[in-house]
C-alpha positions as CSV (number, residue, x, y, z in Angstrom):
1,X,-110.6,-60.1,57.0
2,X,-107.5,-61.6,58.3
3,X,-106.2,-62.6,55.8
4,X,-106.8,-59.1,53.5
5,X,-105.4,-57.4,56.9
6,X,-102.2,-59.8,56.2
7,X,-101.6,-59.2,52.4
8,X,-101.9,-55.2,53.5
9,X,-99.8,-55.5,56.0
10,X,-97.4,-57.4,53.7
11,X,-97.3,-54.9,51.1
12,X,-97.0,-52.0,54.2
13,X,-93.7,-53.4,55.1
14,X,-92.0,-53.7,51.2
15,X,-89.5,-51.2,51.0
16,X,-89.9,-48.1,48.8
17,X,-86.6,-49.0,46.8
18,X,-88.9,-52.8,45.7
19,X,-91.2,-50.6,44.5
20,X,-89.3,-48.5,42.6
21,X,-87.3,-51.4,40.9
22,X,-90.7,-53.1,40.3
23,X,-92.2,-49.8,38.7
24,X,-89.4,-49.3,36.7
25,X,-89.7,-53.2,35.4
26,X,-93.2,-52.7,34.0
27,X,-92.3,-49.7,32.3
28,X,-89.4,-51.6,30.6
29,X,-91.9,-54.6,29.8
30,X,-93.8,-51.7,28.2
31,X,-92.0,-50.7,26.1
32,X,-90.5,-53.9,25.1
33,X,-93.9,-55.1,24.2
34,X,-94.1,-52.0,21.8
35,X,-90.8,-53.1,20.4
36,X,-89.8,-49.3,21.4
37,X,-86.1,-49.2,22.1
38,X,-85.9,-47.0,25.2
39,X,-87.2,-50.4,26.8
40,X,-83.6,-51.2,27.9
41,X,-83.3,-47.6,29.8
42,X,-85.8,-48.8,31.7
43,X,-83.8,-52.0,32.0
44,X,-80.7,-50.8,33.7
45,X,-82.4,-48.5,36.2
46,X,-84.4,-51.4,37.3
47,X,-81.7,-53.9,37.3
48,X,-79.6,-51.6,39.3
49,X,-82.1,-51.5,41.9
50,X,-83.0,-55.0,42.4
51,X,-79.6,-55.9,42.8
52,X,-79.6,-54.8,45.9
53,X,-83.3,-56.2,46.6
54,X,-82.3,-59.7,45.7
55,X,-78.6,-59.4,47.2
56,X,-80.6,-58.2,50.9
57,X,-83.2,-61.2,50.5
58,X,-80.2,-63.6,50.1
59,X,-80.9,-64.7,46.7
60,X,-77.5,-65.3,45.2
61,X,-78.6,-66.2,41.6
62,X,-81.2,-63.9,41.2
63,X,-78.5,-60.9,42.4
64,X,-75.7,-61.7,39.9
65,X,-78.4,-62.1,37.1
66,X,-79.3,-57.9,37.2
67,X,-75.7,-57.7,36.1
68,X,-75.9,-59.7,33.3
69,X,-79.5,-57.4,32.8
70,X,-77.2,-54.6,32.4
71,X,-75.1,-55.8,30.0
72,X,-77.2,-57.1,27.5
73,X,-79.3,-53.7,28.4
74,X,-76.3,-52.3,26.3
75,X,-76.1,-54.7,23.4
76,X,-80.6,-54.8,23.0
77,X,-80.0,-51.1,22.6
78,X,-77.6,-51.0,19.6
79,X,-79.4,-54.3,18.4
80,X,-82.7,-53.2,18.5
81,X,-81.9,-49.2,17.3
82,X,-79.3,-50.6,14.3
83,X,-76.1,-49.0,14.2
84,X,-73.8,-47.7,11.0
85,X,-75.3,-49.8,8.0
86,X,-77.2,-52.5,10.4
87,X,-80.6,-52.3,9.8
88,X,-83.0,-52.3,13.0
89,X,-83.6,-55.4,14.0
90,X,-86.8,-57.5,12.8
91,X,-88.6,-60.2,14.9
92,X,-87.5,-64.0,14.1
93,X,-88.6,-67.2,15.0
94,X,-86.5,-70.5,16.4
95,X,-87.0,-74.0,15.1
96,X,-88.0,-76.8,17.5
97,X,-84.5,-77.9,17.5
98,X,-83.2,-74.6,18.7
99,X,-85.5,-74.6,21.6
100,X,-85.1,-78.4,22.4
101,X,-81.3,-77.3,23.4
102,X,-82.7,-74.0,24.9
103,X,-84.4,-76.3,27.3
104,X,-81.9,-79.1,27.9
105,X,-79.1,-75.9,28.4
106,X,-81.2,-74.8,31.1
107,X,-81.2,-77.7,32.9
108,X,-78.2,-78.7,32.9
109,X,-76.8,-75.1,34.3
110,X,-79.5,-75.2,36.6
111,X,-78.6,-78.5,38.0
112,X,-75.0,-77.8,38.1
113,X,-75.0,-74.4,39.6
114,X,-77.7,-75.4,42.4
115,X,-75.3,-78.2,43.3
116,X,-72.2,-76.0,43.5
117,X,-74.5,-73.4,45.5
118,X,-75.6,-76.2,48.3
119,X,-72.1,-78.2,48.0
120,X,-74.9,-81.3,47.3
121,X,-76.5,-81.2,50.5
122,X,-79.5,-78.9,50.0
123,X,-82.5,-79.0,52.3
124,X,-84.6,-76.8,50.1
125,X,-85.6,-76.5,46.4
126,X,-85.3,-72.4,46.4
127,X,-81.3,-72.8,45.4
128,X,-82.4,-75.0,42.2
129,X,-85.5,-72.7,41.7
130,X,-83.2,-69.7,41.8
131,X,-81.0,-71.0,39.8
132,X,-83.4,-72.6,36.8
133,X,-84.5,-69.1,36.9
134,X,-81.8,-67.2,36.3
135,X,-80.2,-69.5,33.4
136,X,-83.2,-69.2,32.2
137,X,-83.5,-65.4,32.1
138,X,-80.1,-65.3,30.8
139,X,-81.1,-67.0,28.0
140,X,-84.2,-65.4,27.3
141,X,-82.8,-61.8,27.7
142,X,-80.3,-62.6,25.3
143,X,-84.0,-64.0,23.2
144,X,-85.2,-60.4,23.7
145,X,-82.1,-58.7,22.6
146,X,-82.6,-60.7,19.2
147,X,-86.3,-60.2,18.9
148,X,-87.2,-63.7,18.9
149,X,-90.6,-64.0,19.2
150,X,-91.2,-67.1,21.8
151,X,-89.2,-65.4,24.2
152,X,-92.8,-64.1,25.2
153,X,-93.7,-67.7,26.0
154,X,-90.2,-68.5,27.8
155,X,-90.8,-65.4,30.2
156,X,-94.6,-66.9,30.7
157,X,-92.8,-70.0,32.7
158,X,-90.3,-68.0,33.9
159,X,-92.1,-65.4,35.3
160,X,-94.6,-67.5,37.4
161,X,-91.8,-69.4,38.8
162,X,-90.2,-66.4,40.3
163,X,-93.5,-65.4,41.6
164,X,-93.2,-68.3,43.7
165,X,-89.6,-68.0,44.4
166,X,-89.8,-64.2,45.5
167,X,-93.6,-64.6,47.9
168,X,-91.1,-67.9,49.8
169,X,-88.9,-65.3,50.2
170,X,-91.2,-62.5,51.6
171,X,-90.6,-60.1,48.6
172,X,-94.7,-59.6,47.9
173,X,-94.3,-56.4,45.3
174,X,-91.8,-58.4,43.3
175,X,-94.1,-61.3,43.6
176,X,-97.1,-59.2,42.6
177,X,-94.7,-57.7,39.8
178,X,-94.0,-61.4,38.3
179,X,-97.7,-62.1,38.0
180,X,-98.0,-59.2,35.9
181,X,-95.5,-59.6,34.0
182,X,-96.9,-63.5,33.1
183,X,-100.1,-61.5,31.8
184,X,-98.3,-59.2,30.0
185,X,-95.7,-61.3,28.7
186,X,-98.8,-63.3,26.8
187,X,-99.8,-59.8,25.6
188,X,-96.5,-59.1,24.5
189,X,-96.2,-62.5,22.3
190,X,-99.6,-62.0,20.6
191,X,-98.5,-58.5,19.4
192,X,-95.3,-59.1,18.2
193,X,-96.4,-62.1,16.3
194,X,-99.5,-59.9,15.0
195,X,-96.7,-57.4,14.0
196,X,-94.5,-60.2,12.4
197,X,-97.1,-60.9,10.2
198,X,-98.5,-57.5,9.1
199,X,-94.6,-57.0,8.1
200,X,-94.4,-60.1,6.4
201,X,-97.8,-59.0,4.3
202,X,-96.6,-55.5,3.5
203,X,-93.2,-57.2,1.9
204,X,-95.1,-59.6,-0.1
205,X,-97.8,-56.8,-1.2
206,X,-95.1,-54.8,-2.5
C-alpha cells in the first residue's frame, strides 16, 4: 500500500506540460509504426515540449537532442512523403558492417561528450547515460528518417535506458512513456519487416 500510495503520489506531482509531450510522443510512435507520414507532426510538438521538460530536470544532453528532433522532423517529412520525382521512401536494411560503426560511433561520442560535460571528474554515470543516449537517438532518428528497419531494435536499447535515466531523475510519466515505447518499438520492427516483405513478394509476383 505504500508503496502504490508513492507511485500515485509520484505521477500526482508530474506536470501537465510532461504529459502533454509524452502524449504527443506516442501518437508520433503511432504513426511511425504505420509508416504514416504525419508521424513527424507529432514529432515537433512533442519535441518542443520536452525541451523545456529535460532543460527544467537539468538534463543537458537530453535538452539539445529535441532540437535536433526538430530538424530531422523536417527532412523524415519530405523523405518519407517524396518530393518532385523522388519516389516515397521504401524500408531498407543495414549490413553488419554498417551497424558495427553505428555502435563504435556511439561510443566514442558518448565518451567524449560525457567527459567534456564533467571536465573528467564525474561522480555519477547519469552524464555518460545522457549522453550515450542522445548520440544514440541522433543516430537512430536519422535511421527512422531513412526507414531502416533495425532502427526498431536500436530504440528497444535506447528506450529502456532512458527509462532509467528519466525515473533517477524524478520524471515518472517520461519514464512510464520509455517503457512503452520499448514495447511498441518491438511492435513497430515486426511490422515493418512484415511489410518489407509483403512488398518484396508483390514485386516479384508481378
Amino acid at each position: 500500500m505504500i508503496l502504490l500510495d508513492s507511485v500515485l503520489g509520484a505521477f500526482a506531482a508530474v506536470p501537465a506540460i510532461e504529459w502533454v509531450a509524452a502524449a504527443l510522443a506516442l501518437g508520433y510512435l503511432g504513426f511511425a509504426i504505420r509508416q504514416s507520414a504525419w508521424c513527424w507532426a507529432f514529432a515537433v510538438a512533442s519535441a518542443v515540449l520536452y525541451l523545456v521538460v529535460f532543460a527544467r530536470a537539468g538534463l543537458v544532453m537530453q535538452a539539445a537532442l529535441q532540437v535536433f528532433y526538430v530538424g530531422m522532423s523536417v527532412y523524415g517529412w519530405r523523405s518519407w512523403r517524396g518530393s518532385g520525382s523522388e519516389a516515397p521512401r521504401a524500408v531498407s536494411r543495414w549490413t553488419a558492417r554498417q551497424h558495427a560503426l553505428a555502435g563504435a560511433a556511439i561510443a566514442v561520442f558518448a565518451l567524449v561528450n560525457g567527459w567534456v560535460i564533467t571536465r573528467g571528474s564525474a561522480t555519477s554515470w547519469v552524464p555518460y547515460l545522457d549522453a550515450a543516449i542522445a548520440w544514440g537517438s541522433v543516430l537512430t532518428t536519422w535511421m527512422v528518417a531513412r526507414k531502416v528497419l533495425e532502427n526498431w531494435l536500436y530504440w528497444v536499447v535506447l528506450d529502456l535506458a532512458a527509462a532509467l535515466l528519466a525515473a533517477s531523475q524524478g520524471l515518472a510519466a517520461t519514464a512510464l512513456l520509455f517503457l512503452l515505447y520499448t514495447a511498441l518499438a518491438l511492435r513497430g520492427y515486426w511490422q515493418w519487416r512484415r511489410g518489407a516483405r509483403l512488398a518484396v513478394a508483390h514485386e516479384n509476383w508481378q
